[in-house]
C-alpha positions in Angstrom: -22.4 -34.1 -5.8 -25.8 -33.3 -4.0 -28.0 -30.4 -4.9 -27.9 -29.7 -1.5 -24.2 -30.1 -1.1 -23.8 -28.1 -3.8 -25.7 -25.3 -2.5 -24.3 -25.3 0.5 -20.4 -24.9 -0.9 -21.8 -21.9 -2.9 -23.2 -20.7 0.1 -19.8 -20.8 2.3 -18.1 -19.4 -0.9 -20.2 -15.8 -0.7 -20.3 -15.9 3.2 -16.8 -16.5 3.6 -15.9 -13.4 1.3 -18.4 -11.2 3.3 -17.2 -12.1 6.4 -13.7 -11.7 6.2 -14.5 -8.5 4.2 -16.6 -7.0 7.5 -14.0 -8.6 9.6 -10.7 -7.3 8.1 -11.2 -5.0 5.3 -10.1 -5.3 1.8 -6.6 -6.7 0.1 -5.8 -3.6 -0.9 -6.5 -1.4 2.4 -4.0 -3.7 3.9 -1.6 -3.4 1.0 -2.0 0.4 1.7 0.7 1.2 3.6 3.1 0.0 6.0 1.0 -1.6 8.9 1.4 -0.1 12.7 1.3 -2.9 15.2 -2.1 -1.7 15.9 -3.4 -2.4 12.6 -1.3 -5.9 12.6 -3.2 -6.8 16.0 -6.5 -5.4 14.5 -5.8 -7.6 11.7 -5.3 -10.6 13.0 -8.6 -10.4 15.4 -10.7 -10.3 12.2 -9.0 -13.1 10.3 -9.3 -15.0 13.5 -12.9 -14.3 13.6 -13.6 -15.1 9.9 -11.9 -18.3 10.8 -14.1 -19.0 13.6 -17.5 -17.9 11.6 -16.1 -19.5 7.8 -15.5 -23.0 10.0 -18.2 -23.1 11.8 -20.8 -22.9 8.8 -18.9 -25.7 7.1 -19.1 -27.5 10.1 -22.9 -27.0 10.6 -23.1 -27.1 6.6 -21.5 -30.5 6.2 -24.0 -31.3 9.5 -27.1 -30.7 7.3 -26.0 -32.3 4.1 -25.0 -35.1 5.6 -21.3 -34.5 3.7 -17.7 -33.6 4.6 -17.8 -31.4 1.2 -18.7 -28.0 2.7 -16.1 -28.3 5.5 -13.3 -28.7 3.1 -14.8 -26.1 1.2 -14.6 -23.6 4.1 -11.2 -24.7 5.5 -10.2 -23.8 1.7 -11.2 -20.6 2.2 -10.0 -19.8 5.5 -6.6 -21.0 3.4 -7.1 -18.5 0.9 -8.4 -15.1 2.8 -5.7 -15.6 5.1 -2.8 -16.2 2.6 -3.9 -13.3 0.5 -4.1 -10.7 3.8 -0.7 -12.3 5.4 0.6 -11.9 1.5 -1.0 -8.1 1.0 -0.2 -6.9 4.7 3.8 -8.2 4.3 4.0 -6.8 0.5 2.8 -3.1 1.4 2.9 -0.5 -1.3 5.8 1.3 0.5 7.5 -2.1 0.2 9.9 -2.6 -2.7 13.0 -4.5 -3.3 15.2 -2.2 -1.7 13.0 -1.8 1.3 12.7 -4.5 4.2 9.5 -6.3 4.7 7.8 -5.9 7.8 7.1 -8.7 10.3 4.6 -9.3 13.4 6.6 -10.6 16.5 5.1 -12.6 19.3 4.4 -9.5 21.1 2.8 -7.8 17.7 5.6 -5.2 17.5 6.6 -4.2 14.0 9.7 -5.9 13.2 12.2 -5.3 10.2 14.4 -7.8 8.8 
């Protein structure tokens, strides 16, 4: 690997975490408390813009370098911070294994199941 390609996947690696930190918060405010569908809809604008801003610097990344590396480093990323909030947001600290888990219909109305 390139010492530019290189730099470049460390690059998408710290501006991927800061921008789906600004955009959605942290893992544990959304593991808080039992989301409203406010906060669902709230939540999914951000991860949809950390999306947009994570794959677009591995696109213009991989762009510079000359390599597909830094795209499949972002989409990797995008994988991850969106797992981890869809995971955190449905396993809510008022969640246990009595309690049902809480779901986001098409409409983003709370749903239990």
């Amino acid at each position: 690997m390139k010492d530019e390609t290189l730099n470049a996947v460390i690059l998408i690696v710290g501006t991927s975490a800061a921008v789906y930190s600004a955009f959605c918060g942290s893992y544990f405010a959304a593991a808080e408390h039992e989301p409203d569908a406010d906060t669902c809809h709230r939540m999914r604008l951000g991860e949809g813009l950390g999306t947009f801003v994570t794959v677009a610097l591995g696109i213009v990344a991989s762009a510079h370098v000359g390599d597909s590396v830094p795209l499949w480093v972002s989409l990797g990323m995008v994988a991850l911070f969106v797992s981890g909030f869809e995971y955190a947001s449905a396993h809510t600290g008022t969640n246990n294994a009595t309690t049902p888990v809480s779901t986001i219909s098409a409409n983003n109305a709370i749903v239990r199941r």
